[in-house]
N, C-alpha and C positions, 0 to 999 in steps of 0.2 A: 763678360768682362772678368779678367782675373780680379783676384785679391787686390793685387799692386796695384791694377785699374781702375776699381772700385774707392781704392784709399786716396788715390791723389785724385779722384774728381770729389770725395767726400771732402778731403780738406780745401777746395776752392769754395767749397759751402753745397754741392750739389746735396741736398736732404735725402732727394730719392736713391742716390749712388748710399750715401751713408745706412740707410734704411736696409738694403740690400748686401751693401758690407757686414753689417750684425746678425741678419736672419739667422744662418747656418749657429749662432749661437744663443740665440734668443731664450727656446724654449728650453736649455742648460743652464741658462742661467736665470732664469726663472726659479728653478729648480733648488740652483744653489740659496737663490734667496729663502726659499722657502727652508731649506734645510737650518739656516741663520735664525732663521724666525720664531718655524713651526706654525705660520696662520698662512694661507695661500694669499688675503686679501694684502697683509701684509708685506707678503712679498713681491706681488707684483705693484704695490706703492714704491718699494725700494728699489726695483727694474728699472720704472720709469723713471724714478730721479737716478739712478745711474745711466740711463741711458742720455739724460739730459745731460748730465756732467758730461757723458764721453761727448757729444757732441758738442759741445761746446767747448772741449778740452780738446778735441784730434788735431788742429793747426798747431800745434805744440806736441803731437806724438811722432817721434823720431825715428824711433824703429827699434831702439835699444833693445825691450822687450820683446814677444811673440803679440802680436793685435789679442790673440787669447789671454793669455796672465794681464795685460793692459785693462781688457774687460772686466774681467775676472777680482781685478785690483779696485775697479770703483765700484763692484757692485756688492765687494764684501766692506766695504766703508760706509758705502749706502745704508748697509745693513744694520752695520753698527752704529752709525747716527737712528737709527728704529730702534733701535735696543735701547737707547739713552733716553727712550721718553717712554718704554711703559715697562708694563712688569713681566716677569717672565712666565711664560705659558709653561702649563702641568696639565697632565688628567689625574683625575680625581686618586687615583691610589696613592700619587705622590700631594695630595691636598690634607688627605684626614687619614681616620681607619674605618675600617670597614664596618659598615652596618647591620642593625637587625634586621632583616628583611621582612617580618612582620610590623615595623612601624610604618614601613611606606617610603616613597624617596619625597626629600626632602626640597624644600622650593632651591629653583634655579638661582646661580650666581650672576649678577647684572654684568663684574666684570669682564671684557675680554683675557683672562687667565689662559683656557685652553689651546693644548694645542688641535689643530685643528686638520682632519684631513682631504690630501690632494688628490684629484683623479691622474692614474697612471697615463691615460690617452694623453695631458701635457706634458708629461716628464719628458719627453726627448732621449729616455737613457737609454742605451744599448745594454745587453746582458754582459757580465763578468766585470772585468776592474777598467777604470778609466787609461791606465797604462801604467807600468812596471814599478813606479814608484807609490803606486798603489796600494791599501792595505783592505780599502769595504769594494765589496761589490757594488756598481753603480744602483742598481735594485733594494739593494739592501738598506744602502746609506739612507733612504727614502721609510723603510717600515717604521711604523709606527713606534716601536719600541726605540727603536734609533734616534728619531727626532726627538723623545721625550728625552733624553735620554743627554743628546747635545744644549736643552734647554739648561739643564744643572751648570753647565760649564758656565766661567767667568767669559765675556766677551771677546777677549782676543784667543785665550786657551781655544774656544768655540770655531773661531774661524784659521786658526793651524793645526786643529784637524780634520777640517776638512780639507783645507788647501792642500793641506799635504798627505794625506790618506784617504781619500775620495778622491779629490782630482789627479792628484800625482804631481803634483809642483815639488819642484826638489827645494832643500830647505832653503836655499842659495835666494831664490825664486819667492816663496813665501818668506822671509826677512825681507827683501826689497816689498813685499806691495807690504805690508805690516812698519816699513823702517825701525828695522833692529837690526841684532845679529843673527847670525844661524846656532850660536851657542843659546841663546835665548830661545830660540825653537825649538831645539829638541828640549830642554828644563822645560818650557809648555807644552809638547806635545807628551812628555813622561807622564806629568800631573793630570795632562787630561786622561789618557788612557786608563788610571787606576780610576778615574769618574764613572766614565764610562763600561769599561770594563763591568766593576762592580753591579750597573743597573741591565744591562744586556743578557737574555737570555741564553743560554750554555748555545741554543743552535737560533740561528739566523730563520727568518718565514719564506728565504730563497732554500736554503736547504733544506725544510721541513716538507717544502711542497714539491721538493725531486725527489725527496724520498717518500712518494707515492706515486703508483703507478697512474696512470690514466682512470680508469676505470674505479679505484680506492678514493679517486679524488672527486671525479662526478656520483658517486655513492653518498658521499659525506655531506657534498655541495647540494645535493636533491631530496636528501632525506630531513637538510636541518629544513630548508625552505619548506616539504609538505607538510615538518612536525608545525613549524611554529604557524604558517596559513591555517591548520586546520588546529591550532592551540591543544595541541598535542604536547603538554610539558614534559609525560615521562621518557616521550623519543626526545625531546630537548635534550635533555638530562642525562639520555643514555648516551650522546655525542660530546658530552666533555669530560674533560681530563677531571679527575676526584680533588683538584684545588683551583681549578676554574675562577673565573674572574670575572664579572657582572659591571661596565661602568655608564655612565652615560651622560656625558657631558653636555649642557652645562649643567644640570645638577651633579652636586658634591657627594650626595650619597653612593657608594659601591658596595658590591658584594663578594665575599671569597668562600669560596666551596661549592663543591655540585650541592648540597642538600640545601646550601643560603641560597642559591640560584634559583635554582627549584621552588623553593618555597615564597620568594619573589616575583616567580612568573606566575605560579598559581595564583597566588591572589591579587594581581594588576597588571599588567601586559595579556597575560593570555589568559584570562578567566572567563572570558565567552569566545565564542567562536564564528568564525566567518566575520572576526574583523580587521585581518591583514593582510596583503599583499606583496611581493616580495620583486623586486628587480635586479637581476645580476648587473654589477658592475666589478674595476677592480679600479681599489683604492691604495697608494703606499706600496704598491706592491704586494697585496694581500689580496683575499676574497671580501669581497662587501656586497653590497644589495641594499638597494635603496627602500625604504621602509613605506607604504601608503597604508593609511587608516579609511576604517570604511566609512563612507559619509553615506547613512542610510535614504537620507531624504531627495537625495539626487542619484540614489543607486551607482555610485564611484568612489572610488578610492584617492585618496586627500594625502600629498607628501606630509610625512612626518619625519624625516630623518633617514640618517645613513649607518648602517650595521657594518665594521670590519670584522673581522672573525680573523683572531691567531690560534695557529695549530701548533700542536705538540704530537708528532706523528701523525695519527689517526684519530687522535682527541682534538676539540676545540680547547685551549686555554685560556681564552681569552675573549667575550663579546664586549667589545666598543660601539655603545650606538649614540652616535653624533643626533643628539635633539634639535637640528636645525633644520629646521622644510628645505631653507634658502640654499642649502649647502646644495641640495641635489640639481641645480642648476649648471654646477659647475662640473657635473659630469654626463652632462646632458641628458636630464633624465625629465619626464612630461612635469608639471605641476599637480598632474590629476591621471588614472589612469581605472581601467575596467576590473 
């Protein structure tokens, strides 16, 4: 069934025509939520009450709009009724400053604060720009530094730029699903750009990783995973950038410089050996690897969490390791492994 076939049997109530009307946008707007949020659990709570709304709202959808910006229009309202009940997610470098690394990390935050990362298998994006009125790469818009980054914004600033520089809605388009003018959008998209701007690294982790060849990249990706399984901290060490970034949410403690990092892993993550495991994934659009700790008494390895790694050329800048077992779930990864 076409589009148009699918819409007029959806709005006689068919569920399953409706159901089938949405797929092709689902796992985008998913996406979208998640970019609004920054927590995946999050965002797919805000999917499904936008997908309720559109359902219950398409016998009143006339065509005026594209069925996309119509979607696209409840599921950034969605979002922003989520925004109005908690607090805005950070990682820890935008929480405190940086720590001793000889005191130890400190106890985890109960809050849900952080942002949290997505596995790339549901992001749905295609590579380059959503289309011409585009300004982030679909990929991009999704890196970690990105979403933390959209979290600073005031809530409507937040969702006119992405409406309109990730998906490509012309302003025209983002003033109607927002009801304002388009004089109002670009004064919020101006404001937001100097936010964002200011927090965003000079190069994106889509361009960081074309500018390595094949072979530069499986070198980096293979030698951090044997350093830190075999708790090798000076090849750690040797793989980041000389202001390197240590976080690990939810604890609020983090580290900045290769020599704090270092001096971090020596004495707690990897101070013995033959206690971790490493599984490639990719998370944000970045490299990650899901974390297992060794559980000696069952001879297996026990999720502990999710490692992204941003690069800066041929340096790591950046280890993110998400403290949540539960997260690895979500990008299919075992509970337990050898």
């Amino acid at each position: 069934m076409s589009e148009a076939d699918l819409l007029s049997a959806a709005q006689s109530g068919d569920e399953q025509a409706f159901a089938e009307l949405v797929s092709p946008y689902r796992a985008a707007l998913e996406a979208h939520c998640y970019r609004m949020l920054g927590s995946p659990q999050d965002g797919e709570d805000a999917l499904q009450d936008a997908l309720l709304r559109a359902w219950r709202g398409l016998p009143r959808f006339e065509g005026r709009s594209s069925l996309r910006s119509w979607l696209y229009t409840i599921a950034t309202n969605a979002s922003l009724k989520v925004i109005e009940r908690r607090p805005k997610r950070v990682l820890p470098i935008d929480y405190g400053p940086a720590a001793d690394p000889h005191d130890g990390p400190g106890a985890p935050l109960v809050e849900s604060v952080w942002v949290e990362p997505y596995p790339d298998a549901r992001l749905g994006l295609d590579a380059g720009l959503a289309g011409p009125e585009a300004r982030y790469e679909q990929r991009e818009s999704v890196e970690l530094a990105f979403i933390a980054s959209l979290q600073h914004l005031p809530p409507r600033q937040r969702s006119v730029l992405i409406l309109r520089e990730v998906l490509g809605f012309s302003a025209a388009e983002v003033a109607e699903a927002l009801e304002t003018t388009p004089a109002s959008i670009y004064s919020a998209l101006q404001r937001a750009h100097k936010t964002v701007d200011e927090r965003l690294p000079q190069q994106s982790q889509q361009a960081a990783l074309r500018s390595l060849d094949d072979e530069s990249l499986r070198t980096l990706v293979d030698g951090f995973v044997a350093a830190w399984e075999r708790a090798d901290v000076d090849a750690v060490v040797a793989l980041l950038a000389e202001d390197a970034v240590m976080t690990m949410p939810p604890l609020p403690t983090w580290y900045r410089g290769r020599a704090a990092v270092g001096d971090f892993l020596r004495a707690f993550p990897l101070a013995r050996q033959d206690r971790w495991r490493l599984l490639p994934v990719s998370a944000n659009g970045q490299i990650a690897f899901g974390h297992y700790n060794r559980d000696a008494e069952n001879e297996s390895y026990v999720a502990h969490g999710l490692t992204v790694l941003t690069l800066g050329g041929d340096r790591i800048t950046e280890i993110t390791s998400f403290l949540s077992p539960e997260a690895l779930g979500r990008f299919g990864l075992p509970p337990t492994t050898r």
